[in-house]
C-alpha positions as CSV (number, residue, x, y, z in Angstrom):
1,X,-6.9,5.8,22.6
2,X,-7.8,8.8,24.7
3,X,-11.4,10.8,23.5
4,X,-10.3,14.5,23.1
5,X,-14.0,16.4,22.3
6,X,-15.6,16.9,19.1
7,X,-15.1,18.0,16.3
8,X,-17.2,19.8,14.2
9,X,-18.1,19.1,10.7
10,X,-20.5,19.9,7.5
11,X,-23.5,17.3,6.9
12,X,-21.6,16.8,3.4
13,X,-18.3,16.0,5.1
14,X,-20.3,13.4,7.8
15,X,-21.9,11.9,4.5
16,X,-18.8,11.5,2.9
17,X,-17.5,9.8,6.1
18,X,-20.4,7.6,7.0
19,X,-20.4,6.6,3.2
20,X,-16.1,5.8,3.2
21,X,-16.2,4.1,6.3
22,X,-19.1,1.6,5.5
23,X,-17.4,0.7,2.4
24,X,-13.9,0.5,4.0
25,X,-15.5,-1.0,7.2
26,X,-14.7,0.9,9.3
27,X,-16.5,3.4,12.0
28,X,-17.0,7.1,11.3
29,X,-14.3,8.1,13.6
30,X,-11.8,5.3,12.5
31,X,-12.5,7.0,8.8
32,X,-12.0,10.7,9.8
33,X,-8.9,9.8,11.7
34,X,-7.3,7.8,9.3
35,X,-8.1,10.7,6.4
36,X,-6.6,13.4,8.9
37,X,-3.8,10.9,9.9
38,X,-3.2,10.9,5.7
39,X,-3.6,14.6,5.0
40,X,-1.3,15.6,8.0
41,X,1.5,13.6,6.3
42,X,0.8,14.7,3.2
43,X,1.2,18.6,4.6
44,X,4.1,17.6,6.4
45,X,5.7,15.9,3.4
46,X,4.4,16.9,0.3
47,X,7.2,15.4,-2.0
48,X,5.6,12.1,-1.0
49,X,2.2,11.2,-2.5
50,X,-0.5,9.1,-1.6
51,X,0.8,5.5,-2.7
52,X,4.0,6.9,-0.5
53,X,2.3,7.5,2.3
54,X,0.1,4.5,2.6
55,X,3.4,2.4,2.1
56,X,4.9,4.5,5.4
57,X,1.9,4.1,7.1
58,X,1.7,0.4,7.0
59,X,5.5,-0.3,7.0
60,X,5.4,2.1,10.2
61,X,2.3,-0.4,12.1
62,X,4.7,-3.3,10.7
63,X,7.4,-1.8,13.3
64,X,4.7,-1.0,16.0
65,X,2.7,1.8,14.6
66,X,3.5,5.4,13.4
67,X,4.9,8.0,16.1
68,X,3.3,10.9,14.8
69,X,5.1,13.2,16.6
70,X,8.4,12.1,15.3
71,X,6.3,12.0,11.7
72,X,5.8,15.8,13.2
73,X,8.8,16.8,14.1
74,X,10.8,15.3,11.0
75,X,11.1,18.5,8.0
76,X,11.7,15.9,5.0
77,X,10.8,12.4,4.0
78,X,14.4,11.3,4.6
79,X,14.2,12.3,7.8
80,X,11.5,10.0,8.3
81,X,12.5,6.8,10.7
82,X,13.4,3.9,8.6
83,X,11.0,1.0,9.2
84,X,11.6,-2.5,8.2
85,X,9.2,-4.4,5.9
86,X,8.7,-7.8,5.8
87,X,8.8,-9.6,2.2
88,X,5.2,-11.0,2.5
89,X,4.0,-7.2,3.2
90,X,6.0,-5.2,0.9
91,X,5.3,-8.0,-2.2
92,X,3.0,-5.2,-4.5
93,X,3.9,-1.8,-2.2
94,X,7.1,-1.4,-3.8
């Protein structure tokens, strides 16, 4: 992962993070990228909610993680690259 600058934010927003990311273990940036990784789908794709796009998300690291920029460049969910799912990992996503 290439560093690209900063980005600025409100002391609530950074309190929300730091708070999110201890309980989800994870570090500050981890938690920022993974919200803007979800609400960039979720723009992208609004007919799929958030259960929808968690599903995609891990099936997609299943198959070697998510390309966003064919997540990008795709204009519906069914454009969306299929991505297999193993029976272990899909047992409660479905």
């Amino acid at each position: 992962m290439r560093s690209m600058g900063i980005v600025k934010i409100s002391v609530q927003m950074h309190e929300s993070l730091r708070i999110a990311s201890h309980a989800l273990s994870r570090s500050i940036n981890a938690q920022a990228e993974h919200w803007m990784r979800i609400g960039l789908l979720a723009e992208l794709h609004p007919d799929l909610d958030h259960r929808e796009i968690c599903q995609l998300l891990i099936r997609a690291e299943q198959a070697g993680g998510l390309d966003l920029d064919t997540a990008v460049a795709c204009r519906s969910a069914s454009q969306l690259p299929a991505v297999p799912v193993t029976a272990a990992a899909s047992k409660g996503l479905q």
